[in-house]
C-alpha positions in Angstrom: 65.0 30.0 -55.5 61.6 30.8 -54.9 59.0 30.0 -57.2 57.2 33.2 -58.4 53.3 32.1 -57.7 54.1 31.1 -54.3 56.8 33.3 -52.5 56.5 31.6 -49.2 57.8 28.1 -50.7 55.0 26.5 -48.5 53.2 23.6 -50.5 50.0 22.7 -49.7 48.0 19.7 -50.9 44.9 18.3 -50.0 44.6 14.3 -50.3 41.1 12.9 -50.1 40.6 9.1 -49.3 39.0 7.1 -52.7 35.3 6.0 -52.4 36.6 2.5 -51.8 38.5 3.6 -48.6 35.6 5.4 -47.3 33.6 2.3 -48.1 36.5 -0.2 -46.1 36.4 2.4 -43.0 32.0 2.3 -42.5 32.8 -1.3 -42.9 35.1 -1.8 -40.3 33.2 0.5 -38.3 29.8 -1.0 -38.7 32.0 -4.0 -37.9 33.4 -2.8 -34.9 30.2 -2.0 -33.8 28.2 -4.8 -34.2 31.4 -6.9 -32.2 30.9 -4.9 -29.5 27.4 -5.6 -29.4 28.5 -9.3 -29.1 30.3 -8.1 -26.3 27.9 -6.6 -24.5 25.2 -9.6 -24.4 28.3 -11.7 -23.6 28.7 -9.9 -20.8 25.3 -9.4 -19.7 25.4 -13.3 -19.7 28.3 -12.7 -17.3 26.4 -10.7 -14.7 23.1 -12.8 -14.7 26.0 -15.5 -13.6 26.4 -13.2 -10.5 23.1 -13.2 -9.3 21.9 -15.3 -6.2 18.8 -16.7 -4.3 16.0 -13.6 -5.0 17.8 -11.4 -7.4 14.8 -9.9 -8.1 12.9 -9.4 -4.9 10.5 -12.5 -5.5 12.0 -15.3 -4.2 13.7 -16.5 -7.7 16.3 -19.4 -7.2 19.7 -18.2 -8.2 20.4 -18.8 -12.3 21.3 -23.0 -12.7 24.8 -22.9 -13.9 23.7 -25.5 -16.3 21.2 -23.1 -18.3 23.5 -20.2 -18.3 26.6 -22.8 -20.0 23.9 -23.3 -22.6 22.9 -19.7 -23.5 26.5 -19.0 -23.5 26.8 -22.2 -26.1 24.0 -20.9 -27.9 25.0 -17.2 -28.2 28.1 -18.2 -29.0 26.6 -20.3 -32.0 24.5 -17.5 -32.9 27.1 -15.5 -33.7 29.3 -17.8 -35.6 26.3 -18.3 -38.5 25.4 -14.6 -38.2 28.1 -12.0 -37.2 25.9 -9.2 -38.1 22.7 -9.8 -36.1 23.6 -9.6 -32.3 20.6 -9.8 -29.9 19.3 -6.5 -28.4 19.5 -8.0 -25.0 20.0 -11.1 -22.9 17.9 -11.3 -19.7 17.1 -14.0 -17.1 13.3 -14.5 -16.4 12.1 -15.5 -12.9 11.6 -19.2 -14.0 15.2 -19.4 -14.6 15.3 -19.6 -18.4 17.9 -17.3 -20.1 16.3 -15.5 -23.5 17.9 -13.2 -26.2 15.7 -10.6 -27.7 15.8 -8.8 -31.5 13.7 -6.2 -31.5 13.6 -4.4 -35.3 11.0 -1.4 -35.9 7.6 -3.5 -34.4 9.3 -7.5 -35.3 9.6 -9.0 -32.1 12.1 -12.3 -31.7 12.6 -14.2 -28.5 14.8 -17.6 -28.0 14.5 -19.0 -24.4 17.5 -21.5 -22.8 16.1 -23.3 -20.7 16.5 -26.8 -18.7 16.8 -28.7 -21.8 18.4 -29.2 -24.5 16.0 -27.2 -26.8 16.0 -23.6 -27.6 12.4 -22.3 -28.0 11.9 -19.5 -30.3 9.0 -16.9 -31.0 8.8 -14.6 -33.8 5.9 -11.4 -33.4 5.3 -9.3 -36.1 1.9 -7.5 -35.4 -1.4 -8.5 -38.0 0.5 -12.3 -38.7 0.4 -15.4 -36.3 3.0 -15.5 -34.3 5.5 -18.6 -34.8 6.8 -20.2 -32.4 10.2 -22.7 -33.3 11.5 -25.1 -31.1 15.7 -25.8 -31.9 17.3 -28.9 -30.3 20.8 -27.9 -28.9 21.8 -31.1 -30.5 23.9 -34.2 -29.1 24.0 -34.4 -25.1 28.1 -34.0 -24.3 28.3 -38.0 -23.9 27.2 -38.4 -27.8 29.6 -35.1 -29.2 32.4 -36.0 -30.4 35.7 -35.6 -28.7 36.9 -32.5 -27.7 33.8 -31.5 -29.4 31.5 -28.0 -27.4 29.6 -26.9 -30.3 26.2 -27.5 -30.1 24.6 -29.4 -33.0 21.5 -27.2 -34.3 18.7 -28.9 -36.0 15.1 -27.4 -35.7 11.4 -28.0 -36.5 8.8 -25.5 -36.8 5.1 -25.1 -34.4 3.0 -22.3 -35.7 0.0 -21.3 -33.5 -3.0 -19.0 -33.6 -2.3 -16.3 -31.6 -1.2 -12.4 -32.7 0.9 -9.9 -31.1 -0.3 -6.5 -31.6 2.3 -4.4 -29.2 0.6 -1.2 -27.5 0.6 2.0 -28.9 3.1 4.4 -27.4 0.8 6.4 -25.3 1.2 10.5 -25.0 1.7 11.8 -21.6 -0.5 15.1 -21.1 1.8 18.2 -21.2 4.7 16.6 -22.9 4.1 17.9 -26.2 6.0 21.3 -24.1 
């Protein structure tokens, strides 16, 4: 028998997820995200270990295997104290050093890997002294203990007097259309 305010005996109905499910998916998706962000400087890492003897047209010696086990130590250690702040990139300079770069609105953050065991940070935000942080990597691998790859993070702070003030983004002449 059909029921007499719907003839067709088609029932619709309309479910709509709960605030709290909408809340769990933009988490998992911010998540998601921000993991394949880790990702991606992982694997920038992983083509700077590709490159050989003048990779960039300047005579640079190839990356020292040694620095790029480091900056993948250090990355790694990164993101295991804070998931949610990937670097915007990884890049190799031409004295060999490997450095990870924030960049949010005009705060500028830098830590270089070099040939040591130290990690040296700077931190630009324009009208304050820039700060520049040196972090030891920790124990050399003949003082870790067994089995141990982590590196040990400890850190002390250099401040000197110098201010980064980055460039105004200049207007090309006809580009307004």
């Amino acid at each position: 028998m059909l029921h007499p305010h719907n003839p067709s005996g088609v029932v619709w109905t309309e479910t709509r997820p709960s605030v709290a499910n909408i809340f769990e998916q933009i988490q998992a998706d911010i998540q998601s995200i921000t993991s394949w962000a880790w990702i991606e400087r992982e694997m920038d890492l992983a083509r700077i270990r590709k490159l050989s003897n003048n990779w960039d047209g300047f005579n640079s010696d190839a990356p020292d295997r040694s620095v790029l086990d480091r900056a993948g130590s250090f990355l790694q250690a990164l993101r295991e104290r804070d998931n949610t702040n990937p670097p915007n990139r990884v890049a190799l300079s031409p004295t060999g050093s490997v450095a990870l770069e924030w960049l949010q609105g005009q705060t500028f953050l830098r830590a270089e890997v070099g040939d040591s065991n130290d990690v040296e940070w700077m931190l630009a935000i324009p009208g304050r002294t820039t700060e520049f942080k040196t972090e030891s990597l920790g124990l050399s691998a003949s003082q870790r203990p067994e089995g141990s790859i982590e590196p040990v993070v400890t850190s002390s702070s250099i401040v000197q007097g110098q201010e980064w003030n980055p460039p105004k983004l200049a207007v090309a002449a006809g580009a307004h259309g």
